[in-house]
C-alpha positions as CSV (number, residue, x, y, z in Angstrom):
1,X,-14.5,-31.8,6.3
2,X,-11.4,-30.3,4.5
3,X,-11.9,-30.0,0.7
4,X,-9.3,-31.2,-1.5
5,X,-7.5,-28.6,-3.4
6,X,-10.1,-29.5,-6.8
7,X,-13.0,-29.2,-4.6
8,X,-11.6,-25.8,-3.3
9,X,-11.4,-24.1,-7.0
10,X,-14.5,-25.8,-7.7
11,X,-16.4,-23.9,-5.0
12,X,-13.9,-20.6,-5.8
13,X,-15.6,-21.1,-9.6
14,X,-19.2,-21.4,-8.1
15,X,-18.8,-18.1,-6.0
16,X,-17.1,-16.5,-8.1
17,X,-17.9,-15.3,-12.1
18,X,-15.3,-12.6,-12.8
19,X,-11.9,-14.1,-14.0
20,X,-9.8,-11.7,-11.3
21,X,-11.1,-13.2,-8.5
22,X,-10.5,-16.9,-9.6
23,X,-6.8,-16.2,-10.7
24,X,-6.5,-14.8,-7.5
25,X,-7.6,-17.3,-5.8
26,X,-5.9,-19.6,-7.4
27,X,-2.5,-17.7,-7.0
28,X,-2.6,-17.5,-3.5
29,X,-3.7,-20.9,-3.2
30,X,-0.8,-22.2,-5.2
31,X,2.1,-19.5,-3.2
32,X,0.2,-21.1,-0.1
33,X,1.1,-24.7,-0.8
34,X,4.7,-23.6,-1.7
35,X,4.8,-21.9,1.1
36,X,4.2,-24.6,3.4
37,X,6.8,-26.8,2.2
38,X,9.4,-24.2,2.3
39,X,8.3,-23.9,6.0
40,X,8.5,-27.5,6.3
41,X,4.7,-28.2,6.2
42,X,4.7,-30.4,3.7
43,X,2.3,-32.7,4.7
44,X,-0.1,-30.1,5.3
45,X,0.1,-28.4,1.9
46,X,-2.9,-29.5,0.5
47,X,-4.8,-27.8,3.2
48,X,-2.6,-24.8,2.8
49,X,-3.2,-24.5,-0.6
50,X,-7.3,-24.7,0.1
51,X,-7.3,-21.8,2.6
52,X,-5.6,-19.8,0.1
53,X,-7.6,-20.9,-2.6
54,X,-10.8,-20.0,-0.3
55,X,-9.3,-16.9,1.5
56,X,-11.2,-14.0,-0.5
57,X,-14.2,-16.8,-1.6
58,X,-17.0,-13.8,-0.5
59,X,-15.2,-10.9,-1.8
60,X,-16.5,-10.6,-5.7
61,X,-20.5,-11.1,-4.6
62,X,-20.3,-9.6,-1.0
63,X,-17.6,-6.8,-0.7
64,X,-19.0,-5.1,2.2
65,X,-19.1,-8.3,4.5
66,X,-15.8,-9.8,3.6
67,X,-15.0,-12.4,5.7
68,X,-18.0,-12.8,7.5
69,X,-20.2,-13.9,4.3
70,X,-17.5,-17.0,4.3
71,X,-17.4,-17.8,7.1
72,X,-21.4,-18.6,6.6
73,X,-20.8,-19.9,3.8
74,X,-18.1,-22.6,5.0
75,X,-19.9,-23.8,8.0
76,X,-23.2,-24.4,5.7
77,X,-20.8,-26.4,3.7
78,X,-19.1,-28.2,6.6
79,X,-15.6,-27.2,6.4
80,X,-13.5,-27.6,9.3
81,X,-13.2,-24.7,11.1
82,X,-9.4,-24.7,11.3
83,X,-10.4,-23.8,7.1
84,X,-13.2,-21.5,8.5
85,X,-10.9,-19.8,10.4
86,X,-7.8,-19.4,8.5
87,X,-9.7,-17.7,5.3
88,X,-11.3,-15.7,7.7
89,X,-8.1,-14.2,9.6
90,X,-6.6,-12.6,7.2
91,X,-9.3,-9.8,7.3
92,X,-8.0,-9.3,10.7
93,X,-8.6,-5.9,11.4
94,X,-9.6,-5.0,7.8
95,X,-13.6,-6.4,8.4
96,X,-15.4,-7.5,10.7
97,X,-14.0,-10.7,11.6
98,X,-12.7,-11.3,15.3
99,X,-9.8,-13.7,14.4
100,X,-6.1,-12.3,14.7
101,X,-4.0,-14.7,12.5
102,X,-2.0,-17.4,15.2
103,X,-0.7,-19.9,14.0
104,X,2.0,-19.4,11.1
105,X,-0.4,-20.6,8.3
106,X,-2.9,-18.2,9.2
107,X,0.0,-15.7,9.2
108,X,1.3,-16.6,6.2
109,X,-1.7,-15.8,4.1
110,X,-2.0,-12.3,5.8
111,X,1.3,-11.8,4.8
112,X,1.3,-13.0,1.0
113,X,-2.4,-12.2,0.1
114,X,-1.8,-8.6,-0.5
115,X,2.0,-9.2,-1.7
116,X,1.0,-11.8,-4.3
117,X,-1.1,-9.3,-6.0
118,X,1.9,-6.6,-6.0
119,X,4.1,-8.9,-7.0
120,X,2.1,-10.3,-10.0
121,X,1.1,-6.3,-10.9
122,X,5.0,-6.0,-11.1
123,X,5.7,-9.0,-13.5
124,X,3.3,-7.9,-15.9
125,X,5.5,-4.3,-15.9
126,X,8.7,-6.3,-16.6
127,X,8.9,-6.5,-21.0
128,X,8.9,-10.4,-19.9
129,X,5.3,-10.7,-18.4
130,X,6.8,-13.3,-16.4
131,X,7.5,-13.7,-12.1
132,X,10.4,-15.7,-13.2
133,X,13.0,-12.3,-13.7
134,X,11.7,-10.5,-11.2
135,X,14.3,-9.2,-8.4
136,X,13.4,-8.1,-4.4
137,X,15.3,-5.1,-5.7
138,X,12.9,-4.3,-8.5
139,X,10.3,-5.2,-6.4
140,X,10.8,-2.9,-3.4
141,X,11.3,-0.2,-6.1
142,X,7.1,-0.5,-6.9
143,X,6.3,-1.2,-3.4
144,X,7.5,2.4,-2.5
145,X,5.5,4.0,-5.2
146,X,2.5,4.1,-3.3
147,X,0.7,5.1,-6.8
148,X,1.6,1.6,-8.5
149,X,-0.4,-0.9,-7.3
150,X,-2.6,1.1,-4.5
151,X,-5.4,-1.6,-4.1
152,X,-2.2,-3.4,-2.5
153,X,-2.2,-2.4,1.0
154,X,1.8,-1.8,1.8
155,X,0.6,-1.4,5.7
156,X,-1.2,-4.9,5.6
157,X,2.3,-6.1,3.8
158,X,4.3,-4.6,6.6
159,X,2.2,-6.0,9.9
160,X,1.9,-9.4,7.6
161,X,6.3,-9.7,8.2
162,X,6.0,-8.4,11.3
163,X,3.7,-11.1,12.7
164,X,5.8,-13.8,10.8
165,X,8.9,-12.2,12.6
166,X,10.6,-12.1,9.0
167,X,11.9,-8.7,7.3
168,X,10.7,-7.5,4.6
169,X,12.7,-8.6,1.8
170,X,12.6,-11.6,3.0
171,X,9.1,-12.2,2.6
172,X,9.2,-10.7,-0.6
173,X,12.0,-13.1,-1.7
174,X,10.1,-16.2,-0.6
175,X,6.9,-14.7,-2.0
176,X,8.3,-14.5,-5.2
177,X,9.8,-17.9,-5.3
178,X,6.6,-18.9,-4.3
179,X,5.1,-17.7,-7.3
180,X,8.0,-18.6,-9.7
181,X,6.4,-22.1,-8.8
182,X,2.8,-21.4,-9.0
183,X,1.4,-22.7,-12.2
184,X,-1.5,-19.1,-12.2
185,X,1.2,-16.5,-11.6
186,X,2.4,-14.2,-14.9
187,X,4.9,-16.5,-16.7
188,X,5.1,-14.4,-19.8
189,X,3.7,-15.5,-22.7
190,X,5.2,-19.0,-24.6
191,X,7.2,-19.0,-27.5
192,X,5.8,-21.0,-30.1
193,X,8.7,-23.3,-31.5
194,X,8.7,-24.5,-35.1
């Protein structure tokens, strides 16, 4: 079984208490299904958007076995295991999982879990708040500060274009519209009109 994208947050919720992890979750989940449509996935972005929305589903109650906890989790659940094993690739030689992202969306989230929260750590520097001004030149500006940001793995970020056989900026670039379009990234805050 492959949730639908409501059933995914719904099980992100139940796993999850602490409002980082959801946002995350649902960030990556969102950039995910974006993602696959720039990539001309389209008709698999709902399962797109549930891996990412799953990916760290583990992470807030069971740190130390990342990864591994979901995948237990998952199969008790019976979700597929092209889910199973997506959410549980892009540990890939970060925990204990044995599964090297293959195919691209398996790559992709690799590539944009660690960049989504660099990026959205970024926006909320800008005096906007918002994803929507922020530049690939601004952005590789932070990414070399290896003090802004360091829970954000710049290696992982690296070997994540790398594998997708796409530079640098251009992941970031595409990251970043990804989240321009993601309902949970930074958008600054509203102004109230009279």
């Amino acid at each position: 079984m492959v949730p639908t994208p409501q059933q995914a947050l719904e099980m992100l919720d139940e796993y999850n208490e602490g409002e980082f992890h959801r946002t995350h979750g649902r960030i990556v989940g969102e950039v995910m299904r974006d993602m696959a449509a720039q990539l001309g996935h389209e008709d698999e972005a709902d399962l797109w958007q549930v891996v990412g929305t799953l990916h760290d589903l583990d992470f807030e109650r069971w740190p130390e076995e990342h990864c591994v906890r979901e995948e237990q989790i998952m199969r008790e659940a019976g979700i597929d295991e092209v889910v199973v094993r997506a959410c549980a690739s892009h540990g890939w030689g970060l925990t204990d999982t044995p599964y090297e992202p293959t195919s691209e969306m398996e790559k992709v989230l690799f590539a944009v879990d660690e960049l989504t929260g660099l990026i959205g750590a970024a926006a909320l520097m800008r005096p906007s708040k918002s994803v929507d001004d922020l530049e690939v030149k601004s952005l590789k500006k932070k990414f070399k500060d290896k003090r802004f940001a360091a829970g954000c793995s710049r290696e992982v970020i690296v070997q994540g274009a790398e594998a997708l056989g796409w530079e640098l900026p251009e992941l970031m670039e595409r990251t970043i519209l990804a989240m321009r379009n993601a309902p949970s990234a930074p958008h600054g805050k509203a102004v109230e009109q009279n």
